[in-house]
N, CA, C and O atoms as a GROMACS GRO file, in nm:
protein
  472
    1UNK      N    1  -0.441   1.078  -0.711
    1UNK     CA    2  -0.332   1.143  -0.781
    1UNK      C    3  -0.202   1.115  -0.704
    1UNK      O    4  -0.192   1.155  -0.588
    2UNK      N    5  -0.129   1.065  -0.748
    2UNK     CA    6   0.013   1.028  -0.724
    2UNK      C    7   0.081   1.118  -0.685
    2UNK      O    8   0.024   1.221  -0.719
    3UNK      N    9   0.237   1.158  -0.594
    3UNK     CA   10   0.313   1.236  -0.591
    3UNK      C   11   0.462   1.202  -0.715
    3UNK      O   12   0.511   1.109  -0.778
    4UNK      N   13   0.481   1.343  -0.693
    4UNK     CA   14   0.635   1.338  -0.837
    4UNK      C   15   0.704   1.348  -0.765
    4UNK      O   16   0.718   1.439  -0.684
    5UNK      N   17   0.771   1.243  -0.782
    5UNK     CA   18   0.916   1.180  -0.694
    5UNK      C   19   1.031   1.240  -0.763
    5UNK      O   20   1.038   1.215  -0.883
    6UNK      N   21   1.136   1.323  -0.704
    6UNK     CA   22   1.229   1.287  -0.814
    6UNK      C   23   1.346   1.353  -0.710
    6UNK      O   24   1.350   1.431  -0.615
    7UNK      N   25   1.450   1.262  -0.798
    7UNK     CA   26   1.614   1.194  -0.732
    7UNK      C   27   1.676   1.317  -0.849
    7UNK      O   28   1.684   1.323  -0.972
    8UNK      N   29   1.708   1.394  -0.750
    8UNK     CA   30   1.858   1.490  -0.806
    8UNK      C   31   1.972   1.457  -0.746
    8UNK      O   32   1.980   1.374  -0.655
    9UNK      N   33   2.076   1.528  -0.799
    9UNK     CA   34   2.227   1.461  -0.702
    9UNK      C   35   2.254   1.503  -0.609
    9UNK      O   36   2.346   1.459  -0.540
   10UNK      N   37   2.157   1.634  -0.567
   10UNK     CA   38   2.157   1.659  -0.355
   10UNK      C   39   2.086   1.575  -0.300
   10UNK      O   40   2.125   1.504  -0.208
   11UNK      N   41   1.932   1.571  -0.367
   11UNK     CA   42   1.812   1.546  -0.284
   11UNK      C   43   1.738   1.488  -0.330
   11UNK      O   44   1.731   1.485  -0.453
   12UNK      N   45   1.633   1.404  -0.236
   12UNK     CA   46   1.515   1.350  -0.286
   12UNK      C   47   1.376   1.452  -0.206
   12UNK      O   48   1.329   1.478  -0.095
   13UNK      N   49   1.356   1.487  -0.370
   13UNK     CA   50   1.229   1.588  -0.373
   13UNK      C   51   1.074   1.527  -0.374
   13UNK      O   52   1.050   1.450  -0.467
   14UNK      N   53   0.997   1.546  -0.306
   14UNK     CA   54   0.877   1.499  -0.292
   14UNK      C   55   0.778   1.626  -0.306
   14UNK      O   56   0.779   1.730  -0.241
   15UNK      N   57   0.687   1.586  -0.414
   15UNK     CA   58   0.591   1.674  -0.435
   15UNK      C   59   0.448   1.700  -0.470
   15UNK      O   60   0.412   1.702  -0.588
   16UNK      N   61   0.367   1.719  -0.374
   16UNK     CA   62   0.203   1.649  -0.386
   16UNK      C   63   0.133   1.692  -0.509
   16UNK      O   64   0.141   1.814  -0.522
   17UNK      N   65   0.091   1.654  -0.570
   17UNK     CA   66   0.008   1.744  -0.697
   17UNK      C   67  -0.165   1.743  -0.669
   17UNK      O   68  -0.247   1.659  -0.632
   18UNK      N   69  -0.170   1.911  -0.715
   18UNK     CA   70  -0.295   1.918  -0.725
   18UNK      C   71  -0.339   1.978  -0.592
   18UNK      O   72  -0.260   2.049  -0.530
   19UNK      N   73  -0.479   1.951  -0.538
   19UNK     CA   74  -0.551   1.949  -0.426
   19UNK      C   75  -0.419   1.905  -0.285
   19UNK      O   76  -0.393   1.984  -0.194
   20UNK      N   77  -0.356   1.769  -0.298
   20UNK     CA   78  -0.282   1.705  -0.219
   20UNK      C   79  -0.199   1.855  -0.175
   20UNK      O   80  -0.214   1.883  -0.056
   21UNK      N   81  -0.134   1.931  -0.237
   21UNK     CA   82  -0.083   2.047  -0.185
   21UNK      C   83  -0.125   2.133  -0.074
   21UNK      O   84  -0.051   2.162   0.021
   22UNK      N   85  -0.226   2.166  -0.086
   22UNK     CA   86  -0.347   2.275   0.038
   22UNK      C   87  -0.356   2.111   0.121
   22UNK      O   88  -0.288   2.084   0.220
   23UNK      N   89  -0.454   2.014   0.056
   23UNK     CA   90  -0.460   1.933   0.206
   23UNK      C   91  -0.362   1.913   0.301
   23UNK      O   92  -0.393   1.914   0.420
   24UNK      N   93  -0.199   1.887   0.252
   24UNK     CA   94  -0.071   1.845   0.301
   24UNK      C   95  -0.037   1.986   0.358
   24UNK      O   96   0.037   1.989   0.457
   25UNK      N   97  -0.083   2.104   0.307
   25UNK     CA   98  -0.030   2.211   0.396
   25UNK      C   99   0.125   2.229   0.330
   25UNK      O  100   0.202   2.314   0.373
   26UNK      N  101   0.158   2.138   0.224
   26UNK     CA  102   0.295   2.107   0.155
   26UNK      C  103   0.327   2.129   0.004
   26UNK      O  104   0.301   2.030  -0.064
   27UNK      N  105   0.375   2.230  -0.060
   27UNK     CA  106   0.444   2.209  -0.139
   27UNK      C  107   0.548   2.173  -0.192
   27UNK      O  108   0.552   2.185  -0.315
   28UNK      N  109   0.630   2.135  -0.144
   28UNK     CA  110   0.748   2.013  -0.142
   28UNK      C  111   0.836   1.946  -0.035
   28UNK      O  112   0.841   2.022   0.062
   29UNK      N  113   0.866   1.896  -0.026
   29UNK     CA  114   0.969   1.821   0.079
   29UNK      C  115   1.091   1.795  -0.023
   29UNK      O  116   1.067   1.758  -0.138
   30UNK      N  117   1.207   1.814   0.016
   30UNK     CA  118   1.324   1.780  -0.012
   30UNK      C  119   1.444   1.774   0.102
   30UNK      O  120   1.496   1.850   0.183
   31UNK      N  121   1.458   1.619   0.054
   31UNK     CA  122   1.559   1.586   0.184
   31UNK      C  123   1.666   1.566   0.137
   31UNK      O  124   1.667   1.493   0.037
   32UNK      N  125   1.782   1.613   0.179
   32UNK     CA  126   1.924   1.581   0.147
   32UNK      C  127   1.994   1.412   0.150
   32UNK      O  128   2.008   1.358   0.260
   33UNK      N  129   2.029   1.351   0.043
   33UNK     CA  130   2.054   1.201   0.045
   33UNK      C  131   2.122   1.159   0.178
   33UNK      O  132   2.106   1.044   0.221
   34UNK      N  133   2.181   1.230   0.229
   34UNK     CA  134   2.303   1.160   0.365
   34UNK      C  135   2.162   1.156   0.461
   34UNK      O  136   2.165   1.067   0.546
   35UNK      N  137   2.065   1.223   0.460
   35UNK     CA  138   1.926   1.175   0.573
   35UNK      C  139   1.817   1.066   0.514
   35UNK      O  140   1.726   1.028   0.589
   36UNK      N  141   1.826   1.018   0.384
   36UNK     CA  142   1.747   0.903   0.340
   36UNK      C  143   1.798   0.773   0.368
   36UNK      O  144   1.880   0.727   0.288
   37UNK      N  145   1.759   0.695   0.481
   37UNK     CA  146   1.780   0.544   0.493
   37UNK      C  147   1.767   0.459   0.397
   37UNK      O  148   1.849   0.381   0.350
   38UNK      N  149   1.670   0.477   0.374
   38UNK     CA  150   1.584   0.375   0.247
   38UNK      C  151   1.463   0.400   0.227
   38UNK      O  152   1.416   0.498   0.286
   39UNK      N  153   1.374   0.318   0.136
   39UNK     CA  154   1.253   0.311   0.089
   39UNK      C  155   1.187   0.154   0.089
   39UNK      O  156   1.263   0.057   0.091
   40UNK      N  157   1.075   0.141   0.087
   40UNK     CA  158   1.010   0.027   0.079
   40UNK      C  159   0.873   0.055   0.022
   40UNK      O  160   0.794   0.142   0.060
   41UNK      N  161   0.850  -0.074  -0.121
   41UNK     CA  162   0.725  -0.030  -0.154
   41UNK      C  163   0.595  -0.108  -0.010
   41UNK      O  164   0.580  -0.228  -0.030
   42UNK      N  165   0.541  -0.073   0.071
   42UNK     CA  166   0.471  -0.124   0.151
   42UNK      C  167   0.315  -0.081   0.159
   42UNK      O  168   0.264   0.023   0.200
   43UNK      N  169   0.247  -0.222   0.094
   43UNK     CA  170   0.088  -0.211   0.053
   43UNK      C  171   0.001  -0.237   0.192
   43UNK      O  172  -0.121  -0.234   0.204
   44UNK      N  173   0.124  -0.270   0.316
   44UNK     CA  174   0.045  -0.318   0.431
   44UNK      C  175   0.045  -0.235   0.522
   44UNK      O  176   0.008  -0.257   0.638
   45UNK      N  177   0.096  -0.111   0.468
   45UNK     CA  178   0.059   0.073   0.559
   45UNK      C  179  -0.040   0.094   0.583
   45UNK      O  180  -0.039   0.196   0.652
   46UNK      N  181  -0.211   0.033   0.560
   46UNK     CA  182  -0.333   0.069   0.590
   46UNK      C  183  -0.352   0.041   0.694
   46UNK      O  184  -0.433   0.102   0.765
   47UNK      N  185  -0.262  -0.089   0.746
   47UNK     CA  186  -0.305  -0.125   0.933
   47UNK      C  187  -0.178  -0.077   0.980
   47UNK      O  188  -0.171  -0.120   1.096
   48UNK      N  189  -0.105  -0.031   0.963
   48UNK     CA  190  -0.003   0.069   1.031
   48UNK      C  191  -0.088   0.176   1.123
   48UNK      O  192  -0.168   0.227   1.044
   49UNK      N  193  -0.112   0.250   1.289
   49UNK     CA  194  -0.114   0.299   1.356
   49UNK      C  195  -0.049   0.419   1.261
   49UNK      O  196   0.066   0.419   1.217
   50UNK      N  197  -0.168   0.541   1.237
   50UNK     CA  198  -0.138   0.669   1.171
   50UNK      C  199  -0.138   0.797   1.297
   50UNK      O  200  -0.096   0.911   1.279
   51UNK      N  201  -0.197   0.745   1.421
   51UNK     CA  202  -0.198   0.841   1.509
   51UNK      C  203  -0.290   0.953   1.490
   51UNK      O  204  -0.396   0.933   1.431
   52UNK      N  205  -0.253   1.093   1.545
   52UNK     CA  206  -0.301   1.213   1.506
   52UNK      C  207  -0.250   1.287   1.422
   52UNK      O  208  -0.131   1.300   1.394
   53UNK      N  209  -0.384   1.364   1.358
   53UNK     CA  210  -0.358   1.424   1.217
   53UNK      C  211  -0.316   1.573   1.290
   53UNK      O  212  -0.349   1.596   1.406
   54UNK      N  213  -0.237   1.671   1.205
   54UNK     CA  214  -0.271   1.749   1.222
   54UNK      C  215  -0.097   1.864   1.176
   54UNK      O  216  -0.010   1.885   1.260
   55UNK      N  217  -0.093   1.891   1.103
   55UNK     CA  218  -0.227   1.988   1.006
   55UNK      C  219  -0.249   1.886   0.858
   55UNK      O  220  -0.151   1.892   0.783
   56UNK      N  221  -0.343   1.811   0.816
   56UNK     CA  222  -0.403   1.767   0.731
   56UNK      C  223  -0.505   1.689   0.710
   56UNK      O  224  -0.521   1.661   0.829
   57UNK      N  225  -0.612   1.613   0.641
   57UNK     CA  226  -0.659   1.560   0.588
   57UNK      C  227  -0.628   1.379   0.610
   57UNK      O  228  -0.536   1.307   0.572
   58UNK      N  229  -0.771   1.348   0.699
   58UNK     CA  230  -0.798   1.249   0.685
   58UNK      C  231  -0.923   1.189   0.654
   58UNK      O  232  -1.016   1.216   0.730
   59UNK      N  233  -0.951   1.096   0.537
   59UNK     CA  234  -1.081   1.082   0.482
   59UNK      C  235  -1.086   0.948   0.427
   59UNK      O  236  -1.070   0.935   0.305
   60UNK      N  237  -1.106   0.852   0.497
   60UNK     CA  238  -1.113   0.738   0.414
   60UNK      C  239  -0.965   0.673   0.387
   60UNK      O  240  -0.877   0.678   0.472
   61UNK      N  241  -0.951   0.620   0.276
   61UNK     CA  242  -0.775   0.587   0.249
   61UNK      C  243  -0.724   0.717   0.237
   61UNK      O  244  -0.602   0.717   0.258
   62UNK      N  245  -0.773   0.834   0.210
   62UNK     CA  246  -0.709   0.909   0.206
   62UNK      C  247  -0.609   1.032   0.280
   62UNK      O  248  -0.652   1.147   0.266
   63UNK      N  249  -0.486   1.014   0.354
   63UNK     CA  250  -0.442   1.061   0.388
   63UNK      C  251  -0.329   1.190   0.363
   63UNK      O  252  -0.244   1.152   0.283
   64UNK      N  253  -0.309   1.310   0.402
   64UNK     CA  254  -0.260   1.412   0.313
   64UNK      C  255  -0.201   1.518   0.433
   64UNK      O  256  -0.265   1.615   0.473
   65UNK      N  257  -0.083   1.484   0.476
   65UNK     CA  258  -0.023   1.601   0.545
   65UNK      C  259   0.036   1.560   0.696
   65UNK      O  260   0.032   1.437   0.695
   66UNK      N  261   0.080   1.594   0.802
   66UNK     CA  262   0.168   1.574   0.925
   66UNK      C  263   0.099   1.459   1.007
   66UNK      O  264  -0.003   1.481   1.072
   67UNK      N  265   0.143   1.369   1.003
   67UNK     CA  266   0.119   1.280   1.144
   67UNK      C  267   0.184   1.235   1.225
   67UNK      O  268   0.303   1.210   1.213
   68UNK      N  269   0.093   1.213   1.356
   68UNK     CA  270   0.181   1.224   1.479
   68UNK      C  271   0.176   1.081   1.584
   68UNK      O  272   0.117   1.066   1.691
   69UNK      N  273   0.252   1.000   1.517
   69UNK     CA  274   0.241   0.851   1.608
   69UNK      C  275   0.314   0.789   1.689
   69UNK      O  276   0.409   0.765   1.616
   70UNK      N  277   0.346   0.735   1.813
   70UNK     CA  278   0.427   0.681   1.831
   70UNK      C  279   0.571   0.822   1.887
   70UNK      O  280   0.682   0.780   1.917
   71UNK      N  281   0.544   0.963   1.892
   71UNK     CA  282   0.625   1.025   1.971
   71UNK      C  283   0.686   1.094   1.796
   71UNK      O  284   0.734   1.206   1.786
   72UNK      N  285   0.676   1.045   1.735
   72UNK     CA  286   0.730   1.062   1.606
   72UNK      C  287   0.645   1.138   1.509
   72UNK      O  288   0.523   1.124   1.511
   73UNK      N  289   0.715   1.236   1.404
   73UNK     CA  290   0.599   1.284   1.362
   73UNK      C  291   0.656   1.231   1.176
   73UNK      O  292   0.773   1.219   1.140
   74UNK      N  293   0.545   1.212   1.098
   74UNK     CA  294   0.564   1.150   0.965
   74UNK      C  295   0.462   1.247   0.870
   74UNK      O  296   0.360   1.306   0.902
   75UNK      N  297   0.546   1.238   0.712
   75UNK     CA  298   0.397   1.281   0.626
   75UNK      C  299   0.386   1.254   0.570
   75UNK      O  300   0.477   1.234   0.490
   76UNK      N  301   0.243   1.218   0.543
   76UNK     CA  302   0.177   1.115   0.469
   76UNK      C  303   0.078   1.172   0.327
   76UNK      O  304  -0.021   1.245   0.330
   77UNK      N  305   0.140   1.117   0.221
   77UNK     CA  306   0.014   1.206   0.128
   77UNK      C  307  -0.009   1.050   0.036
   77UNK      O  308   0.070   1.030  -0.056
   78UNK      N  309  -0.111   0.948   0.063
   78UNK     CA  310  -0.182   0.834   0.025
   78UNK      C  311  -0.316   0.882  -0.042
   78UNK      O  312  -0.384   0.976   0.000
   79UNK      N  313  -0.341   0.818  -0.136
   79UNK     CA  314  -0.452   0.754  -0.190
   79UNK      C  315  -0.498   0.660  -0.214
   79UNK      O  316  -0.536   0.629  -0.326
   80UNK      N  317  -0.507   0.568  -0.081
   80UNK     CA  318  -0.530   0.443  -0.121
   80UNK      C  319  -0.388   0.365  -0.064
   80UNK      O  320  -0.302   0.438  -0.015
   81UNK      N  321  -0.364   0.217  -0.070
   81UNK     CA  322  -0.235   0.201   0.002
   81UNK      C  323  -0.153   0.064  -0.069
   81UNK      O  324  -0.060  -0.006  -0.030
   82UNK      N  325  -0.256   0.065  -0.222
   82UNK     CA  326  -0.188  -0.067  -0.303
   82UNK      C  327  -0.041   0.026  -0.362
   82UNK      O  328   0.058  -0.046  -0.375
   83UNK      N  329  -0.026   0.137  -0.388
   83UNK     CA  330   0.106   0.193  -0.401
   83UNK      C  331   0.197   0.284  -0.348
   83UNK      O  332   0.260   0.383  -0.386
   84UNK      N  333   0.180   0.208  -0.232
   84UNK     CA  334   0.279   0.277  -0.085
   84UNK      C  335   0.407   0.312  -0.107
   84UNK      O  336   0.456   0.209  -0.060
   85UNK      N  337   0.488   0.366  -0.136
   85UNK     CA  338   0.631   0.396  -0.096
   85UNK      C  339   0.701   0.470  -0.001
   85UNK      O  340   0.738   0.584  -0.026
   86UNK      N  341   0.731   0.395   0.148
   86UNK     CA  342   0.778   0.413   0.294
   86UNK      C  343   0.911   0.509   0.261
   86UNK      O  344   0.999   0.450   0.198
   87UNK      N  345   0.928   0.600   0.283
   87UNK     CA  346   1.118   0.630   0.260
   87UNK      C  347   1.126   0.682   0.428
   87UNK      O  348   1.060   0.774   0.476
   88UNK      N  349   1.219   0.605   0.496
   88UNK     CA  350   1.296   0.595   0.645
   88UNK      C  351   1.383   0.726   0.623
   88UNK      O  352   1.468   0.731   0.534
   89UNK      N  353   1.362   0.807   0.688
   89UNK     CA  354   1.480   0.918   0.732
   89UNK      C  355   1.515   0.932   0.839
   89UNK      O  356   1.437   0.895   0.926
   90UNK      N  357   1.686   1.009   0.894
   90UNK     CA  358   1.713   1.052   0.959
   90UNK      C  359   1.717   1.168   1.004
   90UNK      O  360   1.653   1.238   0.926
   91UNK      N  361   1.771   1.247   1.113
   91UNK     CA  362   1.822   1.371   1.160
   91UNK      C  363   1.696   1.464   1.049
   91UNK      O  364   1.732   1.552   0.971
   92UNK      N  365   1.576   1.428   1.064
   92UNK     CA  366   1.512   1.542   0.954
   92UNK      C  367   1.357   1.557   1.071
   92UNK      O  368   1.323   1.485   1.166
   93UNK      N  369   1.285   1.690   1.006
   93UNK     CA  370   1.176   1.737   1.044
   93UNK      C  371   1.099   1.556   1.095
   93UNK      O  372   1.088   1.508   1.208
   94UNK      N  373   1.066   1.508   0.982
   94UNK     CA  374   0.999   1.398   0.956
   94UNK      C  375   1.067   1.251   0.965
   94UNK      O  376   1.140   1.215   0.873
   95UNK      N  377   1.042   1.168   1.075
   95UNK     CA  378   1.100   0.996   1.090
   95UNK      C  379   1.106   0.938   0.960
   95UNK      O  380   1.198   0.861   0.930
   96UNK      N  381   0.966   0.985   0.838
   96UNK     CA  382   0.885   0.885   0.782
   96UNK      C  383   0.772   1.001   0.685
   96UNK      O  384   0.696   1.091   0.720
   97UNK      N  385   0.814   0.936   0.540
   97UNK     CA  386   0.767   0.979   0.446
   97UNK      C  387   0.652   0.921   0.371
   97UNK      O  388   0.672   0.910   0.250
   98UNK      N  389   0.569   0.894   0.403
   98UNK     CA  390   0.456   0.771   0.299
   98UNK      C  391   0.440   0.834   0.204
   98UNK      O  392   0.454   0.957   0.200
   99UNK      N  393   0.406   0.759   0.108
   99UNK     CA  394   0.337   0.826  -0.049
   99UNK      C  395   0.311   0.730  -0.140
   99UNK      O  396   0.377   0.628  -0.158
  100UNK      N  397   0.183   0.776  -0.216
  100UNK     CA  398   0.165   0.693  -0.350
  100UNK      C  399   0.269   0.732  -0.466
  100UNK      O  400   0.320   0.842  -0.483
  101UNK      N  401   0.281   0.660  -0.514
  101UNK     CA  402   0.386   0.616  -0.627
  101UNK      C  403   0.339   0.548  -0.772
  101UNK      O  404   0.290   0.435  -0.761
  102UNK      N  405   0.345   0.587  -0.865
  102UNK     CA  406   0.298   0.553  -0.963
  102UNK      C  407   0.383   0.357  -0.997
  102UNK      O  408   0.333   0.245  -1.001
  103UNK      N  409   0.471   0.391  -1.008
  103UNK     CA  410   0.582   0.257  -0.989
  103UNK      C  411   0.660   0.260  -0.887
  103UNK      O  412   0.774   0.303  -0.878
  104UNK      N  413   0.542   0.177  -0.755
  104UNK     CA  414   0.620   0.198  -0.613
  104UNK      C  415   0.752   0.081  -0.606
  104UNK      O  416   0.856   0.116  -0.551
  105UNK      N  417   0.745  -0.016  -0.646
  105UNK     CA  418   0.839  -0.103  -0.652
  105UNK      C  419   0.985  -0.054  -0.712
  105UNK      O  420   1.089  -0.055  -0.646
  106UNK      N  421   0.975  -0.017  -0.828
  106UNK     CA  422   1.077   0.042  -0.904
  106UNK      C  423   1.141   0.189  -0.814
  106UNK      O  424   1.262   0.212  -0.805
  107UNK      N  425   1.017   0.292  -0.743
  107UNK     CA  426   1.047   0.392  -0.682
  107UNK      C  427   1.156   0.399  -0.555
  107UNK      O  428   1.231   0.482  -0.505
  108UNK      N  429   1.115   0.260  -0.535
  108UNK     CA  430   1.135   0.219  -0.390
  108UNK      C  431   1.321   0.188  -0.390
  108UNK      O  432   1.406   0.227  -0.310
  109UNK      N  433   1.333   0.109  -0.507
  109UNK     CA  434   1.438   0.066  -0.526
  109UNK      C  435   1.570   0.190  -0.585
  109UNK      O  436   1.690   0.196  -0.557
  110UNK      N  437   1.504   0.256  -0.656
  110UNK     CA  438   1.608   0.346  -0.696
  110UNK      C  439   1.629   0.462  -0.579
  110UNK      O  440   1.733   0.527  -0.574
  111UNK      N  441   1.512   0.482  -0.477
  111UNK     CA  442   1.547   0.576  -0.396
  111UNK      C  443   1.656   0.454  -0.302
  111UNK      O  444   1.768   0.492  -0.267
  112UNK      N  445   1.624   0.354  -0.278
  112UNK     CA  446   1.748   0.300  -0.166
  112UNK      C  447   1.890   0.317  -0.224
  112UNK      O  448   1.997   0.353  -0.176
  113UNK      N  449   1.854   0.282  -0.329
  113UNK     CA  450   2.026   0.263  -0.382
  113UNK      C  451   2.064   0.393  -0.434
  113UNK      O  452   2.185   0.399  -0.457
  114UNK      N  453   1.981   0.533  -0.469
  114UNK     CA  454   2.070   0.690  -0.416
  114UNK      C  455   2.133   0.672  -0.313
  114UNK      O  456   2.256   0.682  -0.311
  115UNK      N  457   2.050   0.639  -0.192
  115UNK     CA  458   2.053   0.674  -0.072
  115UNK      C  459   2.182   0.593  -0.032
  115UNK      O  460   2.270   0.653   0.030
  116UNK      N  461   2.196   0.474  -0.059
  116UNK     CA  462   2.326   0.371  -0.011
  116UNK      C  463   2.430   0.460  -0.099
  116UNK      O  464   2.526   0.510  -0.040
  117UNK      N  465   2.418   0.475  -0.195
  117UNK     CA  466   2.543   0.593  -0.269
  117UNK      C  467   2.608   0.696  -0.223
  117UNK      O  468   2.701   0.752  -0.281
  118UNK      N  469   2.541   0.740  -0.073
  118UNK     CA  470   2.594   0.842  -0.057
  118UNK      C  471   2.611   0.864   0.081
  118UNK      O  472   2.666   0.966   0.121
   0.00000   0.00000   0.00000
């Protein structure tokens, strides 16, 4: 199950559906555009170094909630990693946002160019 992405004119809202909610420990993330770098659809996040979990769910491709790599902490809610969408942040809780994306390519692109908008 995919997350619902969606671009308002403060923020980019991220939101796990379903089960992904309790595993992620998350019912939404919303980051203010002046802290979104960019996005990238990236299918080659499965050999990316995920570190330690914790608080969430790791099972297979499936990843769902805080990780801790590299000194940095990121959250990750994947199913699988053919529709990755990376979004780079700043000055926020989280370095690094992973998520499945229904249209990661297209996702990827409209979150960069909010993000350069503002």
């Amino acid at each position: 199950m995919n997350n619902i992405v969606t671009l308002t004119d403060d923020a980019l809202v991220i939101e796990p559906r379903g089960l992904d909610k309790v595993w992620s420990f998350t019912k939404s993330l919303s980051i203010p555009w002046g802290h979104v770098r960019g996005a990238t659809h990236d299918s080659g996040m499965k050999t990316e170094p995920k570190g330690w979990r914790g608080p969430g769910l790791r099972a297979g491709s499936k990843l769902s909630g805080t990780f801790h790599a590299d000194g940095e902490r990121q959250f990750w809610n994947v199913n699988g990693f053919e529709n990755t969408v990376v979004i780079e942040l700043s000055d926020e809780h989280f370095s690094r946002i992973v998520v499945s994306a229904d249209d990661p390519s297209r996702q990827a692109a409209e979150i960069t160019a909010r993000a350069a908008a503002h």
